[in-house]
Backbone as a printed PyTorch tensor [residue, N CA C, xyz], in Angstrom:
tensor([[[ 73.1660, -50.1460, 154.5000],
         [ 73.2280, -50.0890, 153.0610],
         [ 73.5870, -51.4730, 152.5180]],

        [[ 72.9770, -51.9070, 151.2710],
         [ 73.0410, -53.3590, 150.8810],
         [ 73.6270, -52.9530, 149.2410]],

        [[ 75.1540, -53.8770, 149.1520],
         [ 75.6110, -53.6610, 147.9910],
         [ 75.0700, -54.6160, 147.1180]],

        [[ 74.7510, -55.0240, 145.7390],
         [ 74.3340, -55.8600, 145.2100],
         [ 75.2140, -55.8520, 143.6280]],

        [[ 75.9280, -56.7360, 143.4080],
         [ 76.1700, -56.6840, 141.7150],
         [ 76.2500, -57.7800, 141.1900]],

        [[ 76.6600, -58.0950, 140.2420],
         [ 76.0160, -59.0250, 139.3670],
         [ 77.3440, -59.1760, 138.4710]],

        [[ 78.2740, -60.3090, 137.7240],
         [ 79.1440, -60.4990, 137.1750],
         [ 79.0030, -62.3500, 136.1760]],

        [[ 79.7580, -62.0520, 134.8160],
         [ 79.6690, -63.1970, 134.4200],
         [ 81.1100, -63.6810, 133.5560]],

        [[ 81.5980, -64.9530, 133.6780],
         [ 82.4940, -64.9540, 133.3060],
         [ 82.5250, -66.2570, 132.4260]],

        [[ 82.7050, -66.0550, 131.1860],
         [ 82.3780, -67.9800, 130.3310],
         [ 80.6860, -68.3190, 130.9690]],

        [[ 80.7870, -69.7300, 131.2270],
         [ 79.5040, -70.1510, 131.9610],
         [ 79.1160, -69.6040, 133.0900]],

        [[ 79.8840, -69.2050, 133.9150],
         [ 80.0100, -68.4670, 135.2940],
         [ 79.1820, -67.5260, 135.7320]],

        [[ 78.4950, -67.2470, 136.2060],
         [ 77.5290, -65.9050, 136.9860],
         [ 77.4750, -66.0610, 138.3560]],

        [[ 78.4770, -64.6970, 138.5300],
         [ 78.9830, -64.2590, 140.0250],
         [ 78.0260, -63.4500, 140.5260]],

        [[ 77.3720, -63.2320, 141.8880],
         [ 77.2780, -62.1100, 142.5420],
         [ 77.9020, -61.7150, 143.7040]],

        [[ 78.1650, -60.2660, 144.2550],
         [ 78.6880, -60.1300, 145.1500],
         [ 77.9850, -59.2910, 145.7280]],

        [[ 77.6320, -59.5040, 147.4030],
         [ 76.9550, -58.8120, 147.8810],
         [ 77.8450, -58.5720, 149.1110]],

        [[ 76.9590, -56.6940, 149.7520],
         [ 77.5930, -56.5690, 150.8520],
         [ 76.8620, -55.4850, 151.7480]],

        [[ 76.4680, -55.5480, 152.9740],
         [ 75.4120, -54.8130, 153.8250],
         [ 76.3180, -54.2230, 154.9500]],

        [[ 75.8720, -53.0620, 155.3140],
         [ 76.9360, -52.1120, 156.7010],
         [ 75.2800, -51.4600, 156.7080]],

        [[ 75.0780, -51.6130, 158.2760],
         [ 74.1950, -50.8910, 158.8100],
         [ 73.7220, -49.4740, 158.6680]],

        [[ 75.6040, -48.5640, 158.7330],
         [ 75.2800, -47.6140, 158.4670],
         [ 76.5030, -47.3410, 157.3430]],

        [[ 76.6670, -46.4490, 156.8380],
         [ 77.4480, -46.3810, 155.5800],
         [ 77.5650, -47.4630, 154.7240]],

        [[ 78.6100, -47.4730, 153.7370],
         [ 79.1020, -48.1390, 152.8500],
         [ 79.5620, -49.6250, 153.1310]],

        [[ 79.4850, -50.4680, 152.7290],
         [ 80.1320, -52.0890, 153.2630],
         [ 81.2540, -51.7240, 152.5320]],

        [[ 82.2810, -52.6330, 153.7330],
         [ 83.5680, -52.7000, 153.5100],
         [ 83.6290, -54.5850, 153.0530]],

        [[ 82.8600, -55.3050, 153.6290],
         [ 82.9840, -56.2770, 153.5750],
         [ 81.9210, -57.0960, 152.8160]],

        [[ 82.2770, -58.2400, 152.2270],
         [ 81.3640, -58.9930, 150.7890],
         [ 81.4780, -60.1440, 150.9690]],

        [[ 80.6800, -61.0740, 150.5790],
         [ 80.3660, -62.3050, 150.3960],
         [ 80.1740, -62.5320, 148.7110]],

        [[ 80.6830, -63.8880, 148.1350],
         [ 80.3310, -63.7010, 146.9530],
         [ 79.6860, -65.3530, 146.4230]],

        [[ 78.7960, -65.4850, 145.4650],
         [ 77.8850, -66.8710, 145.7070],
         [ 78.1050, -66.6110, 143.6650]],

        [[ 78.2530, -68.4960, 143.3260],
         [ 78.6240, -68.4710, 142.1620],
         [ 77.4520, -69.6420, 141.2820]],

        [[ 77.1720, -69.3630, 140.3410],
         [ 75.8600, -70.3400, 139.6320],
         [ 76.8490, -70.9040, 137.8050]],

        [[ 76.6800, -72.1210, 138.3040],
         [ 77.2870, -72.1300, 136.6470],
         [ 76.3860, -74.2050, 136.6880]],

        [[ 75.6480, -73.9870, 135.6310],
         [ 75.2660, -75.4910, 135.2720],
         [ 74.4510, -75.8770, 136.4990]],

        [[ 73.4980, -75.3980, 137.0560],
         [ 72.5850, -75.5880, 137.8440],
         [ 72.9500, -75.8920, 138.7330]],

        [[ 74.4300, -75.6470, 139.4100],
         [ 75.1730, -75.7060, 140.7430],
         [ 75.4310, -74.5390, 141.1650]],

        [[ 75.1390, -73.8460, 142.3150],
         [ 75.1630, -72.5630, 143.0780],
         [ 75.9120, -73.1660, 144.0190]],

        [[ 77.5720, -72.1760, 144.3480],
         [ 78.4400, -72.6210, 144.9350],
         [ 77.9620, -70.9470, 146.5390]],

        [[ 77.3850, -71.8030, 147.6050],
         [ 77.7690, -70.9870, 149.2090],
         [ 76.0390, -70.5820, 148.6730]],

        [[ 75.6920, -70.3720, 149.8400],
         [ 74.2160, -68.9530, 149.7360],
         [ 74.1990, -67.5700, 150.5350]],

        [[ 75.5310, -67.2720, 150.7110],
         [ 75.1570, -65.5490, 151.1830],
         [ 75.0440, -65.7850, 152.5990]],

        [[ 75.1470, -64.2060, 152.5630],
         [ 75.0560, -64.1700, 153.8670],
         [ 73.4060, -63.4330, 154.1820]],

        [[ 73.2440, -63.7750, 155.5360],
         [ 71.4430, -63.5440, 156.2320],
         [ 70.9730, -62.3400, 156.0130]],

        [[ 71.9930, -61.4410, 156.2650],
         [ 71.3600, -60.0320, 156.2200],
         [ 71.3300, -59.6750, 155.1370]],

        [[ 71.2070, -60.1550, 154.2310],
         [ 70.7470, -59.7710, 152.4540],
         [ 69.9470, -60.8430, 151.8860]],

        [[ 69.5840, -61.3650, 152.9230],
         [ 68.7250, -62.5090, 152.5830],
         [ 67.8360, -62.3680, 151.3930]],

        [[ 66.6970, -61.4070, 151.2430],
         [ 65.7700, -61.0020, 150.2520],
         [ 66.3500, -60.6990, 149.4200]],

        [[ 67.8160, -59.7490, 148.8940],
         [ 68.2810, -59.8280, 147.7750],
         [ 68.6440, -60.5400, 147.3010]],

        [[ 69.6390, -61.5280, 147.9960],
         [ 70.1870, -62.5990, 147.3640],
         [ 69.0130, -64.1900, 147.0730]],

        [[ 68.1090, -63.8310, 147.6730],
         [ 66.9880, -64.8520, 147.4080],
         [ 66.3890, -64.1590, 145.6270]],

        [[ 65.7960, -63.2110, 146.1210],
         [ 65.4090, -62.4820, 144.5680],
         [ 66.4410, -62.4410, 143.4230]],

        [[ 67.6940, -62.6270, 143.9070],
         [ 68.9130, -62.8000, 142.3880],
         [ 68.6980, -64.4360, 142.5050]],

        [[ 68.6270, -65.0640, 143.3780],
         [ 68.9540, -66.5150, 142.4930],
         [ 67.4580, -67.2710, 141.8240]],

        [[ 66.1980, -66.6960, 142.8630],
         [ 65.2470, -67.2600, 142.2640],
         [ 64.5090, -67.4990, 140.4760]],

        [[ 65.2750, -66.3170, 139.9150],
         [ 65.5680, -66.4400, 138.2380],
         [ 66.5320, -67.6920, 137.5350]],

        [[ 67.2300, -68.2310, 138.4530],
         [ 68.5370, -69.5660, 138.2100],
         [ 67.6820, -70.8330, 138.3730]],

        [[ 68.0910, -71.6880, 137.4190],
         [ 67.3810, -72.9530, 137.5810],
         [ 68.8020, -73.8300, 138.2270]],

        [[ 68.5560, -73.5300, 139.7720],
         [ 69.2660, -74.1920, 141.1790],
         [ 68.7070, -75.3550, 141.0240]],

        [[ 69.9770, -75.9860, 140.6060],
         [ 69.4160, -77.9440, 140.8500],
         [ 70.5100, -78.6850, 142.0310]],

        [[ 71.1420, -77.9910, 142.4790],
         [ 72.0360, -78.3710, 143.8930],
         [ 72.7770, -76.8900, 144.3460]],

        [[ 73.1350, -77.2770, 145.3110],
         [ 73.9450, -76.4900, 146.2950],
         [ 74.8760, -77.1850, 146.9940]],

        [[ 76.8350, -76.5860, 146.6650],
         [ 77.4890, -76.8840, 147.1220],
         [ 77.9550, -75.7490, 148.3270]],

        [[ 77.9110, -76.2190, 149.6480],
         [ 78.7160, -75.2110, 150.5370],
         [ 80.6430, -75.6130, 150.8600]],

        [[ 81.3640, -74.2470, 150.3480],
         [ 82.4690, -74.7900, 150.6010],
         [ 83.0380, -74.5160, 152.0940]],

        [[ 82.1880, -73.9960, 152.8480],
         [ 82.7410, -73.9530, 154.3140],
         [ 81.4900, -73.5120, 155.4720]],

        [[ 82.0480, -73.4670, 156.9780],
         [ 80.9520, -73.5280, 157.6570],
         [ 80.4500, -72.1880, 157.7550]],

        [[ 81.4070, -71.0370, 157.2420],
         [ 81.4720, -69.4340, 157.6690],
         [ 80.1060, -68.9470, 157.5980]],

        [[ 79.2460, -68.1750, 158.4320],
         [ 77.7910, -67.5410, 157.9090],
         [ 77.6990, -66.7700, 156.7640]],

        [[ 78.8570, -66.2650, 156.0580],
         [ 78.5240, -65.2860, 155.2370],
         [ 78.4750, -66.7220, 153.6260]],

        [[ 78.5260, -68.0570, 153.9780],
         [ 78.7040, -68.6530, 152.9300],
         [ 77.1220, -69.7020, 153.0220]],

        [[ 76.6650, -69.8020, 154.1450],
         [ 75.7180, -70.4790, 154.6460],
         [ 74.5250, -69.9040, 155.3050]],

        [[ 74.3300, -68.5480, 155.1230],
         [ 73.5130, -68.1870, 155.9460],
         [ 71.7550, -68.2810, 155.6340]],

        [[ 72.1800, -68.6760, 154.1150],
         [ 71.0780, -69.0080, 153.2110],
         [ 69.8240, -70.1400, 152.8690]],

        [[ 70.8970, -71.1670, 153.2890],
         [ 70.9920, -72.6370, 152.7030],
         [ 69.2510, -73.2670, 152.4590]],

        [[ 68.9480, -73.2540, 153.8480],
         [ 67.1970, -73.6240, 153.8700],
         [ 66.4890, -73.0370, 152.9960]],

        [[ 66.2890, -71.7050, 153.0360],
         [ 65.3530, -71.0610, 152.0310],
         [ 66.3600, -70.8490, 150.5380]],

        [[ 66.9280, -71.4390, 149.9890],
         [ 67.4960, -71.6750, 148.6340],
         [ 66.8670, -73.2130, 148.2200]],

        [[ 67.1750, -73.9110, 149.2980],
         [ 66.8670, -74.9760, 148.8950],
         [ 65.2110, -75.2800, 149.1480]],

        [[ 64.6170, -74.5250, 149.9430],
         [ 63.0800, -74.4040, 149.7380],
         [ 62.7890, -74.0000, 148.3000]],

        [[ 63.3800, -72.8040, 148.0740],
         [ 63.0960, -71.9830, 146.7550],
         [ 63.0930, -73.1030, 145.4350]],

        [[ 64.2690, -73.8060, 145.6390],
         [ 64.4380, -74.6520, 144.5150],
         [ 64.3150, -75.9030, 144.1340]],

        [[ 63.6080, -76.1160, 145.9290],
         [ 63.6060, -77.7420, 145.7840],
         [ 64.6980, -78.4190, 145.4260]],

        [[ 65.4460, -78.4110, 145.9650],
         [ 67.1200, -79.0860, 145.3670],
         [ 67.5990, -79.4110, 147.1790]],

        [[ 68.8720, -80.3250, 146.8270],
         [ 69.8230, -80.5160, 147.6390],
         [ 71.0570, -79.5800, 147.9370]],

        [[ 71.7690, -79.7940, 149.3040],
         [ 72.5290, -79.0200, 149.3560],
         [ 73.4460, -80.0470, 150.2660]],

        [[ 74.8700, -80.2740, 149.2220],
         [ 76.1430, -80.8650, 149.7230],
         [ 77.1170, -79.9400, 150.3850]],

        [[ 78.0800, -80.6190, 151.0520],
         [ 79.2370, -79.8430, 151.4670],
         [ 79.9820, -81.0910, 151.9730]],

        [[ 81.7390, -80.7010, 152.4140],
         [ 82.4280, -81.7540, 152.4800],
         [ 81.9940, -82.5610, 153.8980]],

        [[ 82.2160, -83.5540, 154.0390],
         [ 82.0950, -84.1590, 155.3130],
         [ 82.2310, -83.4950, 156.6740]],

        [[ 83.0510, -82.1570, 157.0980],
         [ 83.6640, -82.0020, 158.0490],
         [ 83.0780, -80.7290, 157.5430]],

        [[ 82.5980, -79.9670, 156.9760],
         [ 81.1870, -78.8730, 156.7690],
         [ 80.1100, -79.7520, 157.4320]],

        [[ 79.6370, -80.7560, 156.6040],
         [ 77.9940, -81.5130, 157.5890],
         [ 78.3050, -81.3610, 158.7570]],

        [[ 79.0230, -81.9930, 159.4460],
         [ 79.2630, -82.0570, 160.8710],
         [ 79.0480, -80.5760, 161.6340]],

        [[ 80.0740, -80.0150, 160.9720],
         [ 79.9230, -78.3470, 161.5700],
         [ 78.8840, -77.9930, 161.7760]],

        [[ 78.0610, -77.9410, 160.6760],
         [ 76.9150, -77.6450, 160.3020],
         [ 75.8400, -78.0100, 161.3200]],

        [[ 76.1010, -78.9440, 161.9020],
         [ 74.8190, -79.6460, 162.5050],
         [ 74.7050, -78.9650, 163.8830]],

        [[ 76.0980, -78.2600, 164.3430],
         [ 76.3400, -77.1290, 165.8180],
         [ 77.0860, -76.3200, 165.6640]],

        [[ 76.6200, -75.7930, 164.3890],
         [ 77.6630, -74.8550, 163.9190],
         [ 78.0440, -73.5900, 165.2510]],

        [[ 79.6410, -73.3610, 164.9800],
         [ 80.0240, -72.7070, 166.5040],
         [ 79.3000, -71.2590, 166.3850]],

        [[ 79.4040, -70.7390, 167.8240],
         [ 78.6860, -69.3820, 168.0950],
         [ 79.7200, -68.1170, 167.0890]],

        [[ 79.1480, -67.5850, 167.1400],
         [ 79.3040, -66.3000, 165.8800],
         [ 79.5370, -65.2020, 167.2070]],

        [[ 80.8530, -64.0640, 166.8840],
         [ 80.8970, -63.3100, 167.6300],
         [ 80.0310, -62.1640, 167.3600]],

        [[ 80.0880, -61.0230, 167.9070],
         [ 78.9210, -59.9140, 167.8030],
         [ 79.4620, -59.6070, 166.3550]],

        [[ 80.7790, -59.3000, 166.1080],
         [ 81.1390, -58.2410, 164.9920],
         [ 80.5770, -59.0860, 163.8880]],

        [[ 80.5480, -60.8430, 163.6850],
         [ 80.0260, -61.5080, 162.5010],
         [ 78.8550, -61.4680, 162.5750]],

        [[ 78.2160, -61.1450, 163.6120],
         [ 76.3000, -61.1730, 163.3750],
         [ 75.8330, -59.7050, 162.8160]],

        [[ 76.7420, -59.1820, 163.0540],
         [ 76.4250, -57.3410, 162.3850],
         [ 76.8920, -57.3260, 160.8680]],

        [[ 78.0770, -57.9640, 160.5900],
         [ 78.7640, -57.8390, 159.2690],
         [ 77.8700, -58.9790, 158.3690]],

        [[ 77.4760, -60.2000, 158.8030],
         [ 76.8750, -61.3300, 158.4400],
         [ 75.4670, -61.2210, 158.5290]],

        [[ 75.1180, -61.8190, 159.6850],
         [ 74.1790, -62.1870, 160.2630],
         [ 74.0510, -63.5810, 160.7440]],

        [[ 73.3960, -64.1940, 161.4210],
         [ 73.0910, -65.7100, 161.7660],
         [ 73.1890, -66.3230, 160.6930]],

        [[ 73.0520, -68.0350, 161.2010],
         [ 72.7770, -68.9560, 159.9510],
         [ 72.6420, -70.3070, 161.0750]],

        [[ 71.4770, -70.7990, 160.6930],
         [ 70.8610, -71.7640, 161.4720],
         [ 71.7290, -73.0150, 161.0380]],

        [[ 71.3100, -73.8300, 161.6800],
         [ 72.4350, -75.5630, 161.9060],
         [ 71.8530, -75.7960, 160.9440]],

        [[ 71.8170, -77.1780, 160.3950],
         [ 71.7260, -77.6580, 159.0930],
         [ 72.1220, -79.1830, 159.6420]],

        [[ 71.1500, -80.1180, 159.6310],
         [ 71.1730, -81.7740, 159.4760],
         [ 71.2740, -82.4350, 158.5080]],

        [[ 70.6650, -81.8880, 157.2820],
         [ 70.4060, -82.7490, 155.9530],
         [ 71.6610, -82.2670, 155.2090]],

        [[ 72.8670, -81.9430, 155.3220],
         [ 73.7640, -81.3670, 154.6020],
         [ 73.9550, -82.7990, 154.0110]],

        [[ 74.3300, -82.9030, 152.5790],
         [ 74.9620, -84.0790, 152.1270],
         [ 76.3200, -83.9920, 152.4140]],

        [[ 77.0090, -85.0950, 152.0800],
         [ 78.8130, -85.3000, 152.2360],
         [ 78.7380, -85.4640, 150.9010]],

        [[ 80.2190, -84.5480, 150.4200],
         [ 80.4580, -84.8680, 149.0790],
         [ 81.6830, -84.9560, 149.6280]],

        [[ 82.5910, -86.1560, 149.0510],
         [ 83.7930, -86.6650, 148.8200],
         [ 84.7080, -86.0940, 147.9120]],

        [[ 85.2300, -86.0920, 146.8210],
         [ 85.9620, -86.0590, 146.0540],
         [ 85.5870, -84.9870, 144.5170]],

        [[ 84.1280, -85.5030, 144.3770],
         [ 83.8770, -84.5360, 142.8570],
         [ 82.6070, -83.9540, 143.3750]],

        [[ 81.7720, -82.7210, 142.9150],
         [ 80.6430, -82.2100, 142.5050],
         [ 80.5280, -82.1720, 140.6790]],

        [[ 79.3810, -83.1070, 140.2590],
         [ 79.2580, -83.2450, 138.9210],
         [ 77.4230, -82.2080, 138.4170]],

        [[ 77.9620, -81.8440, 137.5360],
         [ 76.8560, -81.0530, 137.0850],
         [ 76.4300, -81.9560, 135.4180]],

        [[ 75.8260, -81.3040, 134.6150],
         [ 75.2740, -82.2190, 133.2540],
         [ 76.6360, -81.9310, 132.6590]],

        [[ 77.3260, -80.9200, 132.8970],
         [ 78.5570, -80.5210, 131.9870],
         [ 79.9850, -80.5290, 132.2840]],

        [[ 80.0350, -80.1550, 134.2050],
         [ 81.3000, -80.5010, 134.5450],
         [ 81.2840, -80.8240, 135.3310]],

        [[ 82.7700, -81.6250, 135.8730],
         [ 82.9990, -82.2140, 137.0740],
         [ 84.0010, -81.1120, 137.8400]],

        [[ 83.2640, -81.0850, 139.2500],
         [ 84.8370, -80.2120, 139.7670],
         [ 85.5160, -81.5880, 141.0410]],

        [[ 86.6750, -80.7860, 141.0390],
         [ 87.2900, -81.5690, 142.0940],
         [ 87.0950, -80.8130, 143.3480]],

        [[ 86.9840, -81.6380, 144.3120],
         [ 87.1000, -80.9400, 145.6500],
         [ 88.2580, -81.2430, 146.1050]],

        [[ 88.4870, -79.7370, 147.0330],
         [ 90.3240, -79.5580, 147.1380],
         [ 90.5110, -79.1340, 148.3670]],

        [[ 90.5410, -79.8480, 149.4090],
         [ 90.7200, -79.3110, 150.8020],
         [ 91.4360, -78.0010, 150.9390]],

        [[ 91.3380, -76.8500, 151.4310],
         [ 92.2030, -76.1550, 152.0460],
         [ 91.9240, -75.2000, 153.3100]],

        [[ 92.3810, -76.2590, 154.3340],
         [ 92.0010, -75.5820, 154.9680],
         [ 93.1090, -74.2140, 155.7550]],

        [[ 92.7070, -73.5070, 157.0320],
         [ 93.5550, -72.6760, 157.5840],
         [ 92.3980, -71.5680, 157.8350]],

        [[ 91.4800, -70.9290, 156.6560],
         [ 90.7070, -69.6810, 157.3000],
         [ 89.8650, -70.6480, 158.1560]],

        [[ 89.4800, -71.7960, 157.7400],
         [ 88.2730, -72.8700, 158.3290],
         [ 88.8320, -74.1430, 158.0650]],

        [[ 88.4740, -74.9100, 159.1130],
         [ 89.2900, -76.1840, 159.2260],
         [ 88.4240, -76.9550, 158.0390]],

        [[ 87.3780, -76.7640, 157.5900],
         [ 86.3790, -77.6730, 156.4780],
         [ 86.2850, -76.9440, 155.3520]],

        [[ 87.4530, -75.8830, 155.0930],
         [ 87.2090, -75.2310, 153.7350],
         [ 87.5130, -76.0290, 152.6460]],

        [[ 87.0440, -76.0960, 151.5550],
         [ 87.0810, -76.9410, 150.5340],
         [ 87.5400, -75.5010, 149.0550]],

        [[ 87.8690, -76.1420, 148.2700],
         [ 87.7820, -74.9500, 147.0050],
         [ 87.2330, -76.1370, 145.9090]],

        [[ 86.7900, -75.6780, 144.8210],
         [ 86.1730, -76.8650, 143.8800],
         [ 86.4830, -75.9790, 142.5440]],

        [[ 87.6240, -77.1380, 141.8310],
         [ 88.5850, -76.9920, 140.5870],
         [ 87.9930, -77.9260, 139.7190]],

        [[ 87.3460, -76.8810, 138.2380],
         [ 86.9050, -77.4700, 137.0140],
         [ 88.0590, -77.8330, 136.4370]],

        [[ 88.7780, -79.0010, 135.9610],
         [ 90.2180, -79.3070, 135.3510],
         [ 90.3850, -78.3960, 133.8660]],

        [[ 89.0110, -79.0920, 132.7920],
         [ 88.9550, -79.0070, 131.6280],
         [ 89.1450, -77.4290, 131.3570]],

        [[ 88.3150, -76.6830, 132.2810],
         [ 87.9700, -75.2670, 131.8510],
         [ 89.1730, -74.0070, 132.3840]],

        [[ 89.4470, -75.1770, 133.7750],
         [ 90.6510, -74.2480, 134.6940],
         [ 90.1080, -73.1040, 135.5930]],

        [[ 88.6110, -73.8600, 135.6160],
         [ 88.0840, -72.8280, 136.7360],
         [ 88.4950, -73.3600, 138.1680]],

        [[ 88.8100, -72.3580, 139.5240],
         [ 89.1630, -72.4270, 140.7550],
         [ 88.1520, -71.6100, 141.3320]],

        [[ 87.1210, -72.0380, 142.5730],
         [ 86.5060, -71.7750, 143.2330],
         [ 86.9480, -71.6450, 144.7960]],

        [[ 87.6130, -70.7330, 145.0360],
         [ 88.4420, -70.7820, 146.7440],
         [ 87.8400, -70.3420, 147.3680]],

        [[ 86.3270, -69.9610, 147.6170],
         [ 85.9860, -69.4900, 148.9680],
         [ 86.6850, -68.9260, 149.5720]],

        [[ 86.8880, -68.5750, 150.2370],
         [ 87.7850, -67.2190, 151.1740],
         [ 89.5060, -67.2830, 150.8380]],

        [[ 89.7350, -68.2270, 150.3820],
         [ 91.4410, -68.5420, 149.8430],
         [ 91.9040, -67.6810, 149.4450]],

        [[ 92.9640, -66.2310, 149.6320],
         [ 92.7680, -65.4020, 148.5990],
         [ 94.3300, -64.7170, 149.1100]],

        [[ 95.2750, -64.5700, 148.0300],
         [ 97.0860, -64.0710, 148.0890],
         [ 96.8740, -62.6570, 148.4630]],

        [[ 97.5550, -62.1350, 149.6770],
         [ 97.8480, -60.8590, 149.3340],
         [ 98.7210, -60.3390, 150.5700]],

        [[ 99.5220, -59.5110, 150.6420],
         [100.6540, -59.2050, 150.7930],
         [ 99.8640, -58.4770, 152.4510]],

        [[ 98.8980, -58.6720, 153.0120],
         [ 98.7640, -58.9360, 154.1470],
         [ 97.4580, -58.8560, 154.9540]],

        [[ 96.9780, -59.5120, 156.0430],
         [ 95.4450, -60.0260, 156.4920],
         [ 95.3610, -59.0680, 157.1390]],

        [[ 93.2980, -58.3310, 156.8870],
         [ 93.0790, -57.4970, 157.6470],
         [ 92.6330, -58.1020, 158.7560]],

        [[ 91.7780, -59.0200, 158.2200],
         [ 90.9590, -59.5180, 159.7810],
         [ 91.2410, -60.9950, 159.6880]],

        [[ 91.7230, -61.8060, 160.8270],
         [ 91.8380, -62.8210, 161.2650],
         [ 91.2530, -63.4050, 162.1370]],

        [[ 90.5600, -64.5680, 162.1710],
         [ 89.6370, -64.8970, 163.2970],
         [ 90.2020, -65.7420, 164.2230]],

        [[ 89.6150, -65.7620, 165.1920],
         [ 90.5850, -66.8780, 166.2810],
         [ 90.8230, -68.2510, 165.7550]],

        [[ 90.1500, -68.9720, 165.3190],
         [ 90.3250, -70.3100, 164.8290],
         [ 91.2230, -70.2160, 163.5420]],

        [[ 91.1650, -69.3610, 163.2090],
         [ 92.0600, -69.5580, 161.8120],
         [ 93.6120, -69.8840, 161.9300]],

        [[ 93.8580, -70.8600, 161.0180],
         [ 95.1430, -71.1140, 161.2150],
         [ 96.4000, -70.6950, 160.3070]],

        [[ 97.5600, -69.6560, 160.2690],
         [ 98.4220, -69.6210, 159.5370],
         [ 99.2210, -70.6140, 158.7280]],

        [[ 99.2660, -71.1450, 159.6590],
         [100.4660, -72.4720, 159.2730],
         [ 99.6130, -73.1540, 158.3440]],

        [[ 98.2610, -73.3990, 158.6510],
         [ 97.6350, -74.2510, 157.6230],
         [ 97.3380, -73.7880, 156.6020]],

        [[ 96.9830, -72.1830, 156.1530],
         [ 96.6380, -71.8950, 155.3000],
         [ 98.4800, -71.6170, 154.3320]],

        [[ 99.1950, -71.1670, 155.1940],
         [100.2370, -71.7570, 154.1940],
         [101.1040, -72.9100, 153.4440]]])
């Protein structure tokens, strides 16, 4: 079953998607479009939906904020679709280029997501015609997670960053200490 919805907030248009083989998804990926910057591309196994929601967006870049498949599983055919580039921080490219093996439970919940050579390095800002965000290291779920903070507007983009009073699933690489 493939969840699909659709959300907007100010300039902002969220979707969140989520696929379970059999029943209901417990688990979601979520991909964000504001000013012709689409922040992550989904994950593989919703590939055709999430291709058919963004192909209506006039995608003029792609920022990835980490190496995870459910944020990258997209990247090539978005950026086919749109003819555009696709950045991520320095230590995403790299990943990217051998990105590590995926256990069974992330290729069922996810799906694959092929390496990636042409990733750009973005340093410090992603600028669109209207805003600048900052890029904000944080890592701990992923050693190359980035979050990207609009100052003016007070938008926060955390990719998997998220408070709560306790973790269901933890992956081996992930680090506590760092994410606190």
């Amino acid at each position: 079953m493939i969840i699909s919805e659709s959300f907007e907030h100010e300039e902002v248009v969220g979707f969140k998607f989520g696929y379970q083989p059999i029943g209901k998804p417990r688990l979601f990926s979520h991909i964000y479009f504001v000013d012709g910057l689409l922040i992550d591309t989904g994950q593989s196994n919703v590939r055709s939906t999430i291709t058919s929601k963004v192909k209506e967006l006039s995608v003029e870049q792609i920022f990835i904020t980490h190496h995870h498949e459910d944020h990258t599983g997209n990247i090539a055919e978005i950026k086919e679709l749109h003819g555009c580039n696709a950045y991520a921080s320095e230590r995403c490219c790299q990943m990217m280029k051998d990105p590590p093996k995926l256990s069974f439970a992330q290729k069922i919940a996810w799906g694959d997501r092929a390496s990636q050579s042409d990733l750009i390095p973005k340093y410090d800002t992603v600028e669109t015609n209207n805003f600048s965000f900052n890029i904000i290291p944080i890592p701990g779920h992923a050693p190359d997670m980035v979050a990207l903070y609009e100052p003016n507007r007070q938008w926060l983009f955390s990719a998997d960053l998220y408070i709560n009073s306790y973790i269901d699933y933890f992956l081996a690489d992930e680090s506590i200490a760092d994410q606190i």
